[in-house]
C-alpha atoms as one frame of an Amber mdcrd trajectory, in Angstrom:
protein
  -0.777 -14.141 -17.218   2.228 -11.753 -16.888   3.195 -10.818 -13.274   5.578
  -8.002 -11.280   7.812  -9.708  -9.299   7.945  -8.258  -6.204   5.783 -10.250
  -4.551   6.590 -11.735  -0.996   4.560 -14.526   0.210   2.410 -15.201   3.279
   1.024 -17.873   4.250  -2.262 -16.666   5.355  -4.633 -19.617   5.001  -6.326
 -22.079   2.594  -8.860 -20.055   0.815 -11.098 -21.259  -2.441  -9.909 -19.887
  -5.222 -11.901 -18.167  -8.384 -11.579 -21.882 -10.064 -12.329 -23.484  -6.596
  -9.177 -25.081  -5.865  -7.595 -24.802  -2.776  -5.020 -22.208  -3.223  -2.650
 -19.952  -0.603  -3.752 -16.387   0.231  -0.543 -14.515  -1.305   0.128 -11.188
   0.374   2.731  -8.934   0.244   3.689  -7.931   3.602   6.481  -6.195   3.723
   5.593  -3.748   1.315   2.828  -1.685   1.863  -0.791  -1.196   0.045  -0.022
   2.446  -0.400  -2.638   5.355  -0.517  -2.529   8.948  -0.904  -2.036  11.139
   2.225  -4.032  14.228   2.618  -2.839  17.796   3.782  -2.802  17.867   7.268
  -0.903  17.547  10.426   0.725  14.153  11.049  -0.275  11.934  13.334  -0.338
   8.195  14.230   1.456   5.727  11.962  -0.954   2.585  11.294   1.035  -0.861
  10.483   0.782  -4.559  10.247   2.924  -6.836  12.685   2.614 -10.276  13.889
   1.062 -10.402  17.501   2.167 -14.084  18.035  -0.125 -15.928  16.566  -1.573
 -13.440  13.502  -0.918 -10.322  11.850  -2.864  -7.482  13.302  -3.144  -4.226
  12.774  -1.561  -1.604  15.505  -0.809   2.195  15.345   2.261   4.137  16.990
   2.750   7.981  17.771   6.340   8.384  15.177   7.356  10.849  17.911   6.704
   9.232  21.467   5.610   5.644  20.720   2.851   4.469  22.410   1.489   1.337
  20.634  -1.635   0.287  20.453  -2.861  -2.988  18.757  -6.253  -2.261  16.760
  -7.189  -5.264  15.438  -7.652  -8.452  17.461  -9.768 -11.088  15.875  -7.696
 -14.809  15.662  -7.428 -14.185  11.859  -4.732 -12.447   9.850  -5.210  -8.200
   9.277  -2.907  -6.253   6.880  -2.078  -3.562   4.046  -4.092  -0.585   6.465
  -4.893   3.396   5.068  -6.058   6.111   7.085  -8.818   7.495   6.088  -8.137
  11.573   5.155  -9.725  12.354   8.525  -7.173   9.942  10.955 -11.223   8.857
  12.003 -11.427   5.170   9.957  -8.763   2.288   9.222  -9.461   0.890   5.928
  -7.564  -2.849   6.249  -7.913  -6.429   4.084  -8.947  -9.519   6.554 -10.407
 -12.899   5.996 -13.555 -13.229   6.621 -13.920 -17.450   6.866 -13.718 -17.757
   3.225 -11.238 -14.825   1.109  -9.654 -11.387   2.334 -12.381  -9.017   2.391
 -11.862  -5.140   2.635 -12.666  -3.383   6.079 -12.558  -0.149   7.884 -12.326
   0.160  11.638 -12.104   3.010  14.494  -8.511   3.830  15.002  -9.317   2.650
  18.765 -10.667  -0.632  17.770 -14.314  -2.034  18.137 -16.109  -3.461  15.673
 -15.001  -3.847  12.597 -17.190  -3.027   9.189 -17.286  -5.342   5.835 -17.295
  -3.263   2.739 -16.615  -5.645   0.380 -18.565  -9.400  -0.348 -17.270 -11.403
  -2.640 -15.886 -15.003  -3.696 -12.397 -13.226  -4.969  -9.782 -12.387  -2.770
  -9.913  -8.002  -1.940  -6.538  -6.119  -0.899  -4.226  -2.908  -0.768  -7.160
  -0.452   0.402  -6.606   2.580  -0.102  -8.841   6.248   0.819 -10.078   8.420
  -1.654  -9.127  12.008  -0.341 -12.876  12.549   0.256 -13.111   9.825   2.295
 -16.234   8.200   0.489 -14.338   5.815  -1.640 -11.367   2.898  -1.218  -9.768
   1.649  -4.416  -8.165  -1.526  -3.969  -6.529  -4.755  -5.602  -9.465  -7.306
  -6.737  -9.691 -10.207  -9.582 -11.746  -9.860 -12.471 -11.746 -13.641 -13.207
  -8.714 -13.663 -15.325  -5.535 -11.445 -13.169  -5.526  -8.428 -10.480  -7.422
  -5.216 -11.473  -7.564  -2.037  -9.616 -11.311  -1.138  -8.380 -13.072   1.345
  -6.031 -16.256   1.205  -3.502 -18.354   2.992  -1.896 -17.042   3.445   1.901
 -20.449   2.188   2.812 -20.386  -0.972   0.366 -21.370  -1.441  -2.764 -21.434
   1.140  -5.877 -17.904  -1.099  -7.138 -16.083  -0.217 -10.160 -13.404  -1.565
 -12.150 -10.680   0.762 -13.278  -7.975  -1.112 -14.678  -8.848  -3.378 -17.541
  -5.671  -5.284 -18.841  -4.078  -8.839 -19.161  -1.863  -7.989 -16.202  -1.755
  -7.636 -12.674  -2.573  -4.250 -11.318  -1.174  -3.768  -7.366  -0.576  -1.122
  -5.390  -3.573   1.430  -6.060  -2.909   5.232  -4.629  -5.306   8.104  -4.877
  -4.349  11.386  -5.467  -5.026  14.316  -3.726  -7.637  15.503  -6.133  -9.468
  12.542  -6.007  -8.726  12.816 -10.080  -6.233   9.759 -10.486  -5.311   6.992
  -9.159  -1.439   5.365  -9.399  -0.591   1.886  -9.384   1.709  -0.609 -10.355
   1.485  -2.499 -13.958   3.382  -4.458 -16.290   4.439  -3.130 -19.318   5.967
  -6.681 -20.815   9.202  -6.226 -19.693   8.564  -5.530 -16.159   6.814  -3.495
 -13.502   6.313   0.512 -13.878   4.292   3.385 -12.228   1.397   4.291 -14.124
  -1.477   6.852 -12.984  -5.330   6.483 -14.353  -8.247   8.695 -14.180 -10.815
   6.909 -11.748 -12.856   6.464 -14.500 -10.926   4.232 -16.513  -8.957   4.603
 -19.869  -5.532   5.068 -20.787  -3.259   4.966 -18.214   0.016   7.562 -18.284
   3.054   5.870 -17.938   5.421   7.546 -15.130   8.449   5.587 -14.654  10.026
   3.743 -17.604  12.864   2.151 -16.857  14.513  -1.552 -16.715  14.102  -2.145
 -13.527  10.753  -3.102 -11.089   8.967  -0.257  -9.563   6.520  -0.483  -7.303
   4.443   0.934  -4.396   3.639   4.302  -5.308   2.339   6.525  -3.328   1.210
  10.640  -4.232   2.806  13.431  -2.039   0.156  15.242  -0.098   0.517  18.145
  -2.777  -0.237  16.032  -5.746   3.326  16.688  -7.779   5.381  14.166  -6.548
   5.016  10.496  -6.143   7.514   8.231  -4.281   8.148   4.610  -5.183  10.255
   1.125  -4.932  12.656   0.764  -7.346  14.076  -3.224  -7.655  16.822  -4.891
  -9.359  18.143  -5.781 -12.069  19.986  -1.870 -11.677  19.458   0.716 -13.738
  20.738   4.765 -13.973  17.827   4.597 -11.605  19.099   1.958  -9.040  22.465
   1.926  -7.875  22.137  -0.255  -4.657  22.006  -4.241  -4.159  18.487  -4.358
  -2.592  15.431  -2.005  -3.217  15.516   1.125  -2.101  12.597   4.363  -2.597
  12.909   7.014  -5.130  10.628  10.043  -5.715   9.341  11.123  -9.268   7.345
  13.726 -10.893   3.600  12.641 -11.046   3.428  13.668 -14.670   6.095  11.252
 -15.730   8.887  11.631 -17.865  11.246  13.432 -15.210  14.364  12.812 -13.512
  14.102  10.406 -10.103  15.438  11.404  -6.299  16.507   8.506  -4.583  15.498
   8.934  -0.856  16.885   6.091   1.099  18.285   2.368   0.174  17.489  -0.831
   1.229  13.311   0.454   1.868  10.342  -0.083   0.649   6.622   0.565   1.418
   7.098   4.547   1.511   4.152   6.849   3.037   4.065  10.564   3.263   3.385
  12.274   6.080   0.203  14.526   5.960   2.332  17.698   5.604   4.469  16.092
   3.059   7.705  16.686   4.679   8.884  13.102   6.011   8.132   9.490   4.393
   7.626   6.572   6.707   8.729   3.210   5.048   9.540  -0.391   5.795  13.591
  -0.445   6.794  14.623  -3.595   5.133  17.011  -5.065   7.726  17.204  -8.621
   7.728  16.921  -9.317  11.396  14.530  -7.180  12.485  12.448  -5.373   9.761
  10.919  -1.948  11.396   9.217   1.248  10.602  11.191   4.122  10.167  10.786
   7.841   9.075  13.257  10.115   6.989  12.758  13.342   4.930  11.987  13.707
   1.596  14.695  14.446   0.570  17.041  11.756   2.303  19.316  12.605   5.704
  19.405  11.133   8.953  16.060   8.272   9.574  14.438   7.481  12.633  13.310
   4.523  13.731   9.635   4.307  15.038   9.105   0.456  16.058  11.149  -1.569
  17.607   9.754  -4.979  18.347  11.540  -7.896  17.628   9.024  -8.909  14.863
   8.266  -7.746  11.362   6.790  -4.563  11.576   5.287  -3.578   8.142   3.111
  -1.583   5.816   3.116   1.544   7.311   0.472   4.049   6.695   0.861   8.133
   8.201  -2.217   9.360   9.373  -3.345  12.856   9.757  -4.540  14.403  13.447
């Protein structure tokens, strides 16, 4: 089974896996389950961060702070998307037995299961309707992009392949869907109609790209770009780049040594994981590079950030 390679691992727990052998939950937590942003005004920045003894989901105001922890359950929360509304969280959590997708009230509260299933479910990610979260399941043989019904059930595969899929984003029109894939050298961007078929390749390159995520107007989609370099990548670690969603066009690198970009509703900032080694935080910066702010400031591993709309 080809892989990307961009994976970082957690440690979340002992879990069951599809041939029920105790495996480890792997998670990648510094780089975000991205999702489309809709048009709108920005508003609170949801993340994953360790709380002391698990990760948790919180949220932060990118403009006057003001954290607030959402989830807090004695089990390990991450990859959260706002829902198009700001109203929902859509997160993956264990429920005793695998990671489960959930969504929750931005304030906290009960959370609700929307999927149920023996295979670990990650990377959620809201449909710009609202009604439906694609994320990252298993199919019984490697990772496949799928979506759900917000309310549970009505599942369907999208990506079909001998390869992990990772990273599903919806566009704005609700008409596509990009993700990461393999193309047997190494990881690219690819976009797919939510209906399945043949996917359009968007980056292709020899380096690892990852993490996409669509611009809140649909054109644009930003991205990781890895080592080994390219014309691409001209940095030591990863940094973000921003491509044409129809592929085929030249790349705008944004910021270096980043990952896990999200746009903001109105499409002119990205928030992304700042890659320091000592204290990895959220930051902002436009789209088109400059001067960054930084947004958390903890002392732990902020990560995964996802810009919600107000």
């Amino acid at each position: 089974m080809a892989k990307s390679s961009n994976f970082v691992v957690l440690v979340a727990a002992g879990v069951l896996g599809a041939a029920g052998l105790l495996v480890l939950v792997v998670l990648v937590v510094q780089e975000r389950s991205v999702e489309a942003t809709s048009p709108g005004k920005p508003g609170r920045i949801a993340y994953s961060a360790y709380d002391g003894t698990n990760q948790a989901i919180y949220t932060i105001d990118p403009g006057a702070g003001g954290r607030f922890k959402v989830t807090d359950n004695g089990t390990n929360d991450f990859s959260p998307s706002y829902s198009p509304t700001g109203n929902n969280i859509a997160y993956s959590g264990h429920d005793g037995n695998d990671l489960e997708i959930y969504t929750i009230d931005p304030g906290g509260g009960e959370p609700l299961k929307i999927t149920d299933n023996d295979t670990n479910d990650f990377s959620p990610s809201y449909s710009p309707t609202g009604n439906d979260i694609a994320y990252v399941g298993y199919d019984g043989n490697d990772l496949e992009i799928y979506t759900i019904d917000v309310r549970g059930g009505g599942t369907h595969q999208v990506t079909d392949n001998d390869t992990d899929d990772l990273y599903p984003s919806y566009s704005p029109s609700g008409q596509t869907i990009a993700y990461e894939g393999y193309d047997g050298n190494d990881s690219e961007i690819y976009t797919i109609s939510v209906r399945g078929g043949e996917p359009l390749n968007v980056t292709d390159n020899d380096s690892n790209d990852s993490q996409p995520d669509y611009a809140p107007d649909g054109q644009t989609i930003a991205y990781v770009g890895y080592p080994p370099s390219s014309q691409e990548y001209d940095g030591t670690n990863e940094a973000i780049f921003t491509i044409g969603a129809s592929g085929g066009g030249s790349t705008s690198k944004v910021v270096d040594n980043a990952s896990a970009p999200s746009y903001s509703p109105n499409g002119k900032r990205l928030a992304y994981l700042g890659n320091t080694p000592a204290n990895p935080a959220i930051y902002t910066i436009g789209v088109g590079g400059g001067s960054k702010v930084k947004v958390t400031d903890t002392g732990v591993a902020d990560s995964e950030p996802s810009w919600g709309s107000q």
